[in-house]
N, C-alpha and C positions, 0 to 999 in steps of 0.2 A: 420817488420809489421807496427811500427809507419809510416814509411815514407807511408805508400799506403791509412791511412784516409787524405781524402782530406781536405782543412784547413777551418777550420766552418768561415760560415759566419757569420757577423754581423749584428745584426737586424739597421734599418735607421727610420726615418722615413718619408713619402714619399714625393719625390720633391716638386710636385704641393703643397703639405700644407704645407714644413717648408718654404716655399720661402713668403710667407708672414706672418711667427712668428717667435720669436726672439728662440726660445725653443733649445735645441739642437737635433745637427740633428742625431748623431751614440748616439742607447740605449745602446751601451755594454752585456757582454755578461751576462749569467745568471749561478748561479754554475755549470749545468749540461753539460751546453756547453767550458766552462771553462777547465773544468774538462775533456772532449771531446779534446778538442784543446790543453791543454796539453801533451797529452800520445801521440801527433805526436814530442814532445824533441828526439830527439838521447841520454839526456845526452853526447857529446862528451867527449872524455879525455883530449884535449885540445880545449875549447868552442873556437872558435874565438868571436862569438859573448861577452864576456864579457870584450875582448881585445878592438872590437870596440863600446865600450858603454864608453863616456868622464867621468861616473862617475864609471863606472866599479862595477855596479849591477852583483851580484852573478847568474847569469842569470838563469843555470840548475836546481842549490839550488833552487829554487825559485817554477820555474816549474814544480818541481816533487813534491814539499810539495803539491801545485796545482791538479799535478795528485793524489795525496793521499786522498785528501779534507779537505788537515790540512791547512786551508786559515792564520789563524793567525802564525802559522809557516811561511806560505810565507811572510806575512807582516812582521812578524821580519828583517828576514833574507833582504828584501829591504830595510831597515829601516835604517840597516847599513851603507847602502852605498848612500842612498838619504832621502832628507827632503819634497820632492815635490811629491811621483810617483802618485796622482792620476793625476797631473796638466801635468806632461812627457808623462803619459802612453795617452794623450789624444794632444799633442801639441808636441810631436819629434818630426824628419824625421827619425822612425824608420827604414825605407825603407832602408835610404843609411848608415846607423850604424850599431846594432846590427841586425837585421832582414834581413839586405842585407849581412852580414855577415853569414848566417844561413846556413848550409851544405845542409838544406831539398832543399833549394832556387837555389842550380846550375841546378837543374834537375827539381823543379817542385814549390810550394807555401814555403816559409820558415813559421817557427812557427810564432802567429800573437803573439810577444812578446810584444808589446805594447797595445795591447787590453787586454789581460792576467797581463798586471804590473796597468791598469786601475781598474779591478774587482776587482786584491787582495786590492788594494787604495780603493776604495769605500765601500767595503766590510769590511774594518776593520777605518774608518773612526772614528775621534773620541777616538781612544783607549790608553792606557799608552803608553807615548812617549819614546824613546828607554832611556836607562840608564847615567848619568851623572855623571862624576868625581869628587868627591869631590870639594864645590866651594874653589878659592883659593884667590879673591878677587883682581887679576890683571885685569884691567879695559882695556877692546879693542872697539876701535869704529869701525862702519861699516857706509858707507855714500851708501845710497841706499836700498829699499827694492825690490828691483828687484831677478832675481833665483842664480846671480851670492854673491848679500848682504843677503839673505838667507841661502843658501849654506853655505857660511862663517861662520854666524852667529850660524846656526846649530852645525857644526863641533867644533867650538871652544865651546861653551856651554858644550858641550859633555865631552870638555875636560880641564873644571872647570874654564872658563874665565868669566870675569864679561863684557857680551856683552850687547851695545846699539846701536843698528841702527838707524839713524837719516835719513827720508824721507821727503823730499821736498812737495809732496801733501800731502791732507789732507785722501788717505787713502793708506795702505801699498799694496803692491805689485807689481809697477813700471810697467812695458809693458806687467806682467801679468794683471795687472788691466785695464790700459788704453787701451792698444794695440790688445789685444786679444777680439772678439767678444764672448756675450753672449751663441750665439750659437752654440758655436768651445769649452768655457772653462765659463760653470755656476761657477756665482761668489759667491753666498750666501752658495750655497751645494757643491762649490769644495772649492773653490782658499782662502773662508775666513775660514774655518774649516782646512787647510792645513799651514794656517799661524797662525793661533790658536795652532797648535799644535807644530810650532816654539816657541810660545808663553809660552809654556808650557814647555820648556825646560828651562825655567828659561831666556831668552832673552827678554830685553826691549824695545818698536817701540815708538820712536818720530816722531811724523807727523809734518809739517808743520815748517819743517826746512828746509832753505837751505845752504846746508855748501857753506862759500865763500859771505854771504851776510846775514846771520841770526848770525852765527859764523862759524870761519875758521877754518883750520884744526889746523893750531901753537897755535889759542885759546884752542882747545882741547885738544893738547899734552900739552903746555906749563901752562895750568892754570886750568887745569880741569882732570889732570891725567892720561892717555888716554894712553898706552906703548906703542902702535901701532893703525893704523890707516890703515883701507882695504877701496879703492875708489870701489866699483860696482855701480856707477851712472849711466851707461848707454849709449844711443847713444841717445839722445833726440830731437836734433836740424836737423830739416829737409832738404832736397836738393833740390833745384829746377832746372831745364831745363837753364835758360838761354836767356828764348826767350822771343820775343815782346808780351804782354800781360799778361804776369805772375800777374800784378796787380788789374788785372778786378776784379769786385765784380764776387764772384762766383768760383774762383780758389781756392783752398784747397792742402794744403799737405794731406797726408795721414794720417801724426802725430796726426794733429789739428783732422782734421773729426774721427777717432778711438776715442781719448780723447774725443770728444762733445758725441759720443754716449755711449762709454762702463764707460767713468767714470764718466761724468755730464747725461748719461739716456738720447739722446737729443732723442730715439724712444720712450719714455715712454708718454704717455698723462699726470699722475699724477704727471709730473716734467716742472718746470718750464723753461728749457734750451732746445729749439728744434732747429733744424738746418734744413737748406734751402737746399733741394736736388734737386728742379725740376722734369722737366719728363724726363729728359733724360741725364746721367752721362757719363763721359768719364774717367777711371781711367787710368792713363799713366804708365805701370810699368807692370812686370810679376811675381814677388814673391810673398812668403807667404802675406804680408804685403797688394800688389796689390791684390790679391784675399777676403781679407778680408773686403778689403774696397770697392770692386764691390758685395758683396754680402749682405753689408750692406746697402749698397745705393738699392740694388734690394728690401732689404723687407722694405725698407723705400716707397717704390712703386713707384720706378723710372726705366724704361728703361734703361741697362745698358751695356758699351762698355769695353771692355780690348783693351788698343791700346798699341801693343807690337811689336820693330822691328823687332825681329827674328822672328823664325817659333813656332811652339804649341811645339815643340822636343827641341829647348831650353830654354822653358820658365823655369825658376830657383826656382818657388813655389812645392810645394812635390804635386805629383799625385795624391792624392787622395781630396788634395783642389781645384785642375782642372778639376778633375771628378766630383765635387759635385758643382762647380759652374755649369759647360757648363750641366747639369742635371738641375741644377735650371732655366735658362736660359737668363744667360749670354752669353752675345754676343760677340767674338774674332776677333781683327782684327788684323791680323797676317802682319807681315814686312809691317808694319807702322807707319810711326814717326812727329810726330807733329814738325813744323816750327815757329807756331805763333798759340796764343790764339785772338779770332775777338770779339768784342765785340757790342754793340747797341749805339746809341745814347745816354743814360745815364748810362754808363759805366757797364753793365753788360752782361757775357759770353753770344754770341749767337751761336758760332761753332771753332772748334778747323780744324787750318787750318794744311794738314799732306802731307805728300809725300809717294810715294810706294818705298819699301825697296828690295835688292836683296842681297843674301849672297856671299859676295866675301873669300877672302884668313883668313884662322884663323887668331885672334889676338893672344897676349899673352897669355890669359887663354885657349888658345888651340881649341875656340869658333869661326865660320866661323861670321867675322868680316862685318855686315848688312854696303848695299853700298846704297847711294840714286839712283832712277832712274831718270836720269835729265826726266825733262816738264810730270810729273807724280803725278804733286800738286793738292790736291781736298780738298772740305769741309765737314767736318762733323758736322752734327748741333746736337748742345747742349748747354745745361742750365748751366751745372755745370762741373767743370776741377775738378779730382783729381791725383797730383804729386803722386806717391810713389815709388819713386828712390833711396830708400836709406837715411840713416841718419848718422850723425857726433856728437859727446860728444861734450856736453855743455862746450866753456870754460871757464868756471866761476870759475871754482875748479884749474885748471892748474895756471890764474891769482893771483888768492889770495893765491896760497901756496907758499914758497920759496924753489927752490933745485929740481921743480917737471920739469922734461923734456917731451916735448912731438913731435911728429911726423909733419909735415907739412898737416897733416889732421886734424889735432888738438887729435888724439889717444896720453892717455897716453905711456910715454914711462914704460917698464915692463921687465926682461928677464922669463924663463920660468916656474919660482915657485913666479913670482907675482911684484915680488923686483921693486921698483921701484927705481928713482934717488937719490933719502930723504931718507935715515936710518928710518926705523920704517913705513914709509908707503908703502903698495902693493897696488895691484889694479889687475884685471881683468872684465873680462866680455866684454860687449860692449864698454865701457870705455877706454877698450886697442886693440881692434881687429877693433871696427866700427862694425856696427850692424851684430848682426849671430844668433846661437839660443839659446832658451831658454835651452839645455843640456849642449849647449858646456861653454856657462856663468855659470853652476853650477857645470861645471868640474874644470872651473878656480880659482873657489870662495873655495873648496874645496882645491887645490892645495894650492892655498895662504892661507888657514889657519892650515896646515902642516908647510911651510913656519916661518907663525907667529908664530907658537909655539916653534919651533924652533931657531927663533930670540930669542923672550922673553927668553927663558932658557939660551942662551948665556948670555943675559942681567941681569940676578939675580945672 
């Protein structure tokens, strides 16, 4: 019977008005609908879906407290296994995880398990943070407050360590802060009430440090007590194309433009720090990352381009950030790939010069490999270039530690419970993969402080 209600929608709100306010755009559901969308679980005997969830949320537990209307019950029971879920149930790719794992999903809509882990999060916001181990007064640092330096930080607390995360900017949350748009992940009513209640488990946040240049990690183990040392720094340092023009006033990483707006407020009028979009944007790039920063640049009131070689079928952003762009109306320009940024007589962007694309023979990732079409070169006029291609870990941390090995991408080196080359420090997240998501970084932060606890007990 479950499987035949169809799966409730979610209320939005409507394109034409969020495309010019920063507000967010999906309301969530409300208990009745909740409670609705619930009672379509199977309960399976063997979930897949909690096999494919990196932090491996109790998934069914969860849903059926849901369908009961024991909301705080569900929130326990999440509670266990994540430190984030209002911030996941609103920023996975539920789609290709647990939700695409969903038995409902081979035959028709799978349970909307990420809208469902968003309500019970919202809904119990604020409340007694899950229970903690006796403290024991072994001192662990965390470099990062990003989900993968959270995650970590979380779990060891829990499990009686004397944790301090040390973060580079001046406010916690790393690419949940800076990277994430207002209107995908509210900061004051989600992401700082969700680190508030990291806070709350007895973990201490130092801002405005950077390990590797403020103090090192050796400073921290070797003079400041420190048993272990978890890197989830991130993947901060941006990529560029390559090509003639990259220097023009007016090109932008995706990095920098996300950071000016979601952490320095550059769309705010009551802030001091605005940023220069023009009327017409070109964001180079098809992920999550690219979609954020073409929809940020659209309610900033700039006409806005995706220029992407492949087709709209491989673009690599999750669907439903390409359905609420091209709704908003963003504009796709599909298998086309910039050669050269042109610029004016006083060196800034006037048009991004591109070539038309054709899909020849898959590459390695199994992806039909965009060919150029010779004498197929044209212009497209625009004010302003934004990069978003991808990012690399800073390495400022690999430099100043000794013992620490890392990849010719500059990714720490790590095997699969965090270990890195140095006795005593792990690392995960972006840090070791190069940029990916915000679940899989909380699944590795998670792992590595199983991991450390583990060490440490060898160690006493």
């Amino acid at each position: 019977m479950a499987n035949r209600i169809p799966r409730v929608a979610v209320r939005e709100q409507d394109a034409k008005v969020r495309a010019g306010n920063f507000d967010e755009v999906c309301y969530g559901y409300n208990k009745e609908e909740a409670m609705l969308e619930a009672s379509r679980c199977l309960n399976c005997r063997n979930p897949r879906c909690v096999a494919a969830c990196p932090v491996n949320i109790k998934i069914p537990e969860f849903i059926a407290r849901v369908c009961e209307g024991d909301i705080r019950g569900a929130a326990e029971i999440i509670a266990e296994d994540s430190s984030l879920p209002a911030v996941c149930g609103r920023v996975c790719p539920q789609e290709t995880q647990c939700e695409g794992s969903c038995i409902l999903g081979i035959k028709g809509e799978p349970v909307a398990i990420g809208k469902l882990e968003r309500f019970v999060a919202d809904e119990s916001m604020g409340e007694a943070p899950a229970s903690c181990a006796p403290a024991g007064g072994i001192k662990v640092a965390v470099v990062g407050s990003g989900p993968a330096g959270l995650a970590c930080a979380s779990d060891l607390a829990k499990l009686g360590y004397d944790v301090t995360i040390f973060e580079a900017l001046h406010k916690a949350g790393g690419v949940l802060e800076y990277g994430i748009p207002e209107f995908r992940l509210p900061k004051e009513r989600v992401l700082r009430k969700e680190i508030e209640a990291v806070r709350r488990l007895g973990v201490k946040i130092e801002t405005n440090v950077i390990i590797g240049k403020t103090v090192t990690i050796d400073a921290l183990m070797d003079e400041e007590g420190f048993k272990a040392v978890f890197i989830g720094s991130g993947a901060g340092l941006p990529r560029f194309m390559g090509i003639p023009g990259e220097n023009l006033c007016g090109v932008f990483s995706a990095n920098e433009f996300l950071t000016r707006n979601n952490l320095m407020r550059a769309w705010r009028d009551d802030y001091l720090t605005p940023v220069r979009t023009g009327a017409k944007v070109c964001v180079v790039g098809g992920g999550n990352v690219a979609m954020d920063a073409a929809r940020t640049a659209l309610r900033l009131g700039a006409e806005v381009h995706i220029v992407y070689r492949r087709t709209e079928a491989e673009l690599p952003a999750r669907r439903e950030e390409v359905h609420h762009a091209a709704e908003e109306g963003i504009i796709f320009d599909m298998l086309t790939n910039p050669v050269e940024v042109l610029g004016d007589e006083k060196g800034w962007v006037r048009a991004l010069r591109c070539i038309r694309m054709e899909l020849g023979e898959p590459d390695e990732d199994g992806r039909r490999k965009p060919v150029p079409i010779p004498g197929s070169e044209f212009e497209l006029a625009t004010d302003t270039v934004i990069m978003a291609l991808g990012t690399s870990p800073n390495p400022l941390i690999a430099k100043t530690t000794d013992g620490l090995e890392v990849t010719r991408r500059g990714c720490i080196v790590a095997d699969d419970n965090g270990a890195t080359t140095r006795p005593g420090i792990f690392a995960g997240g972006d840090a070791v993969t190069g940029a990916a998501t915000v679940i899989l970084a909380m699944g590795a932060g998670r792992t590595a402080a199983k991991a450390i606890d583990e060490y440490i007990r060898t160690m006493t």
